[in-house]
C-alpha positions, 0 to 999 in steps of 0.5 A, a space after each residue: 139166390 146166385 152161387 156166389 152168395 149160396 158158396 160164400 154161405 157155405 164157407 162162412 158155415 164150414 167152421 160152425 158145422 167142423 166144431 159141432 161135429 166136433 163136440 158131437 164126437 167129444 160126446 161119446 168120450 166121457 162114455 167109452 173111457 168111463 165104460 173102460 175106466 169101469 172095466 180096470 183100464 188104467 188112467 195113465 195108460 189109456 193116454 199112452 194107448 190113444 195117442 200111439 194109435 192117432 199117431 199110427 193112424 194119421 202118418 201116412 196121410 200127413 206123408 202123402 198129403 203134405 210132403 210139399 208142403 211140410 217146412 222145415 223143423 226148427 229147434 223153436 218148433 220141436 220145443 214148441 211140439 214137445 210143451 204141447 205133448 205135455 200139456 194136453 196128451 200127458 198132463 191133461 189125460 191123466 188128469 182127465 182120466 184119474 178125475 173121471 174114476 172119482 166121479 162121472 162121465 156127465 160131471 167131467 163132461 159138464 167141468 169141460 165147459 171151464 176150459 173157454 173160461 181158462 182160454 180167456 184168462 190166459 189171453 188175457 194175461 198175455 195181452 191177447 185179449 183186451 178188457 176194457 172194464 167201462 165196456 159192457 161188453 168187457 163187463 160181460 167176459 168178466 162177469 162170465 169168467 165169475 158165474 162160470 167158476 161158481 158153478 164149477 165150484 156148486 158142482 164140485 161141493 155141492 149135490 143136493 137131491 137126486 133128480 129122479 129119471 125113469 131109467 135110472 129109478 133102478 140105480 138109485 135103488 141099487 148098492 151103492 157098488 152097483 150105481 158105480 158111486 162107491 169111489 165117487 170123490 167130486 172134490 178130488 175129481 172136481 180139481 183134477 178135471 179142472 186142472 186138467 181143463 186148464 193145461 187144455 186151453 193152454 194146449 188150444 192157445 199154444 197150437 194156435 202159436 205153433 200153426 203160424 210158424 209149422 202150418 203143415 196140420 196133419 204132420 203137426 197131428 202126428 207129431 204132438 201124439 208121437 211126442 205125448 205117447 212116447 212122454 206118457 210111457 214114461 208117466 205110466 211106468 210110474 204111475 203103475 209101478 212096472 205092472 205088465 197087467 195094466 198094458 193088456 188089451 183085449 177085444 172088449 170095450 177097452 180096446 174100444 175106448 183106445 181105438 174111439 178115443 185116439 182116431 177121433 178125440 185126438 187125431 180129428 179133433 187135434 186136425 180139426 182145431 188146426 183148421 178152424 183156429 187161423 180163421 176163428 182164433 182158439 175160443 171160438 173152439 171151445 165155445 161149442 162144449 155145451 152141446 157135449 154136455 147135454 149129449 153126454 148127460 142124455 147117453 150117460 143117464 141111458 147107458 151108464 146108469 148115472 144119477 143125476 143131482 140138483 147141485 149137479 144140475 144147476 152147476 152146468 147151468 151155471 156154466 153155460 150161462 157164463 160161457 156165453 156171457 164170456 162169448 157174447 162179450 168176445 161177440 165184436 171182437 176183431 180176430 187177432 188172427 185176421 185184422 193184422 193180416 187184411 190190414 198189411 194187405 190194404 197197406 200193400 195195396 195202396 203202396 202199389 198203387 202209388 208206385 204204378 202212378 210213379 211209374 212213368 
């Protein structure tokens, strides 16, 4: 095998192995913010915590990294990293994080996998994406789109028998304060996580927008957690009502989940997507959920003691299934991201060409 070929592999693997790792860090989340959640911390707080942190950990390199290369700031781009503080940092975590109290870390792990579906929907409606109901291919998105939002429904409504597992005979056993489903509410904990899942893949399509006009990946990082930590205070205050006890942190498991949750589940993964998304569009990031799930339904189950139902089961198999329904339609789909670009360069070229032939 030249290195050529073996280089061309590698590049072609690069954008595979960053959302596996990816997901692969998404997995612990779900386990240290509910671990948190469990301990008091607060829901609105967290966020606010979490992105202060990214921000703080990721300036300097965005300083040093990209100080030639960073452009200017427009007011169209500061609006544009204002809507997407919003969207993801505030709106989204709070979400997130309130849903989570009502139920478990393994459920809002399984509930993210709505988030392509909510990405292709909104595509969709903007023309991003076409349908063409006669394609087979077209059929399968739409078909995807349906199965995905019945199992996040069977989910929600329904729980049926618990599956019983080795490790966790003695939580179905217990009280039910001790297994941790005394305030368990999968309706109002469905819905909020699933509004949350659609402010996220609004966030992932409008970071793909804003790349093209502020590509400066690091510093666009910083600036999204800055602007989310600074609106989220404000949220917080709110939400908690001036309560100084809700901001104490110590050295236990809820510094823990700040520190995880704003390095990796922010900065990284804010990072990462930047990278992948020009070349591979912004579904193509969201595809990889499903491994999240398994991870955190296996670590969950261990760590956390969570109980596993059928109705809970057969949901995310659901899910799955009608993700990559929806992916497999987008299979032969030309990346919005690259055709336009590789077809203005034949253009290019070809005008040279006339012209070195004119050129007398």
């Amino acid at each position: 095998m030249s290195a050529k070929l073996v280089k061309g592999t590698l590049e072609r693997a690069k954008p595979y192995v960053a959302v596996i790792l990816l997901q692969l860090g998404f997995a612990i989340t779900p386990i240290v913010s509910k671990s948190s959640l469990n301990q008091g911390m607060s829901p609105h707080v967290l966020p606010v915590y979490r992105h202060a942190v990214a921000a703080a950990f990721f300036a300097p390199f965005a300083v040093v990294f990209e100080r030639k290369v960073r452009p200017n700031m427009t007011i169209s781009v500061f609006l544009k990293i204002m809507l997407l503080a919003l969207l993801e940092p505030v709106i989204d975590q709070n979400l997130f994080y309130t849903g989570m109290e009502c139920t478990t870390a393994t459920f809002t792990a399984a509930m993210t996998n709505i988030t392509p579906v909510f990405a292709f929907l909104m595509a969709w409606s903007l023309r991003l994406e076409k349908v063409d109901p006669r394609s087979i291919r077209s059929q399968a998105k739409i078909i995807g789109t349906l199965v995905t939002v019945g199992g996040a429904m069977l989910m929600t409504l329904v729980k049926g028998p618990v599956i019983g597992l080795p490790w966790t005979k003695a939580t179905e056993d217990s009280s039910p304060i001790a297994s941790g489903r005394a305030e368990e509410d999968p309706v109002k904990g469905g819905l909020m996580i699933v509004a949350g899942c659609s402010c996220w893949a609004a966030f992932i399509i409008l970071q793909a927008i804003t790349l093209k006009s502020y590509p400066a990946k690091l510093s666009l990082t910083v600036l999204i957690c800055l602007m989310g930590s600074l609106q989220g205070t404000i949220v917080a205050l709110a939400m908690d009502r001036l309560n100084p006890a809700a901001w104490s942190l110590k050295l236990d498991v809820k510094l823990g989940a700040v520190l995880y949750n704003g390095i990796v589940c922010s900065g990284v993964a804010y990072y990462i997507q930047g990278i992948v998304m020009p070349t591979k569009g912004p579904i193509f990031v969201t595809a990889f959920n499903p491994l999240s799930m398994v991870l955190v339904a296996i670590l969950g189950s261990f760590t956390l003691h969570e109980v596993m139902y059928l109705g809970m089961a057969i949901g995310a198999l659901l899910i799955v299934t009608g993700l990559y329904l929806v992916l497999w339609g987008k299979g032969k789909d030309v990346p919005p991201e690259t055709f336009p670009v590789e077809q203005v360069k034949g253009q290019v070229s070809q005008k040279r060409d006339v012209v070195d032939q004119l050129d007398f």
